[in-house]
C-alpha positions as CSV (number, residue, x, y, z in Angstrom):
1,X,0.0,0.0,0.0
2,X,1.4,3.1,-1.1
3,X,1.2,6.3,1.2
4,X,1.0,10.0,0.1
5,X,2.4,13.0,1.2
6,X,0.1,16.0,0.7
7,X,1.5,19.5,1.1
8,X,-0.5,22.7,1.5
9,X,0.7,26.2,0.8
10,X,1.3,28.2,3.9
11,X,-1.9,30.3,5.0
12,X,0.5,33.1,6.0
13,X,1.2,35.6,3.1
14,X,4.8,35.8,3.5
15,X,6.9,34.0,6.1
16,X,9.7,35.6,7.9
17,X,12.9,33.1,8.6
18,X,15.4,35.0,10.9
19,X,18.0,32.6,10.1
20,X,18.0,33.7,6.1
21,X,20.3,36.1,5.2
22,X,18.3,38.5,3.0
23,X,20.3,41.1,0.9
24,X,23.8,40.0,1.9
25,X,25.1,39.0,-1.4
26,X,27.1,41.8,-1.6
27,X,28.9,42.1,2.0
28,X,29.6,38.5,0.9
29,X,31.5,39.3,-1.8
30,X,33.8,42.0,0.2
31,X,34.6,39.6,2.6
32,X,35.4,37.0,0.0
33,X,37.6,39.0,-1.9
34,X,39.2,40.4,1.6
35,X,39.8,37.0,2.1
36,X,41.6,36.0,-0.7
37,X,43.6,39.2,-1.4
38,X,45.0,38.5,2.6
39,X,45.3,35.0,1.5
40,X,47.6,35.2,-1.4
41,X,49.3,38.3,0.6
42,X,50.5,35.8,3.2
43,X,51.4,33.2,1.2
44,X,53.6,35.4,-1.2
45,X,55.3,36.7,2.0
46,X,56.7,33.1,2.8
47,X,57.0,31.9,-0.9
48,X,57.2,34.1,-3.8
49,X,56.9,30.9,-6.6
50,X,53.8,29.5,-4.4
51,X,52.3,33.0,-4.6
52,X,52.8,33.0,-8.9
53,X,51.4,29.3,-8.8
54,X,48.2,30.3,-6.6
55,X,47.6,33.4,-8.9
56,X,47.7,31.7,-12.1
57,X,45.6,29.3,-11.2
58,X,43.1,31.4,-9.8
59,X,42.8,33.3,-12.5
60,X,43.4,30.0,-15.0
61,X,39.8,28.9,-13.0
62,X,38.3,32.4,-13.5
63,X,38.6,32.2,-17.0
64,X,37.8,28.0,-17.4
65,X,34.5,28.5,-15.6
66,X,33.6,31.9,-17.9
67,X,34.4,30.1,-20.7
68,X,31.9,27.2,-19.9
69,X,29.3,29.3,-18.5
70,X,29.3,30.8,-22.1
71,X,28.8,28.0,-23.9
């Protein structure tokens, strides 16, 4: 015997979740970029060749996955 699961739209118009970030998309981005320009800062300060190998292929990525989302 095979069982159903019925689901019913919410009665409430709109439904507040406190735990959603709403409109942070862009505070997001800061703080990734901050992130990653501090990253590759520290790195190059130990290893200068690590630094050049971490840049390329960040930007070797950047362009790999612009290229496919063209297609």
């Amino acid at each position: 015997m095979s069982k159903t699961i019925q689901e019913h739209p919410s009665q409430e118009p709109s439904q507040q979740d406190s735990l959603i970030a709403k409109g942070w998309q862009r505070e997001q981005y800061i703080g990734i970029t901050i992130l990653l320009i501090s990253l590759i800062a520290a790195v190059g300060y130990f290893s200068r060749r690590f630094e050049y190998a971490l840049l390329f292929a960040f930007i070797f990525s950047i362009i790999l996955i612009v290229f496919l989302l063209a297609i």
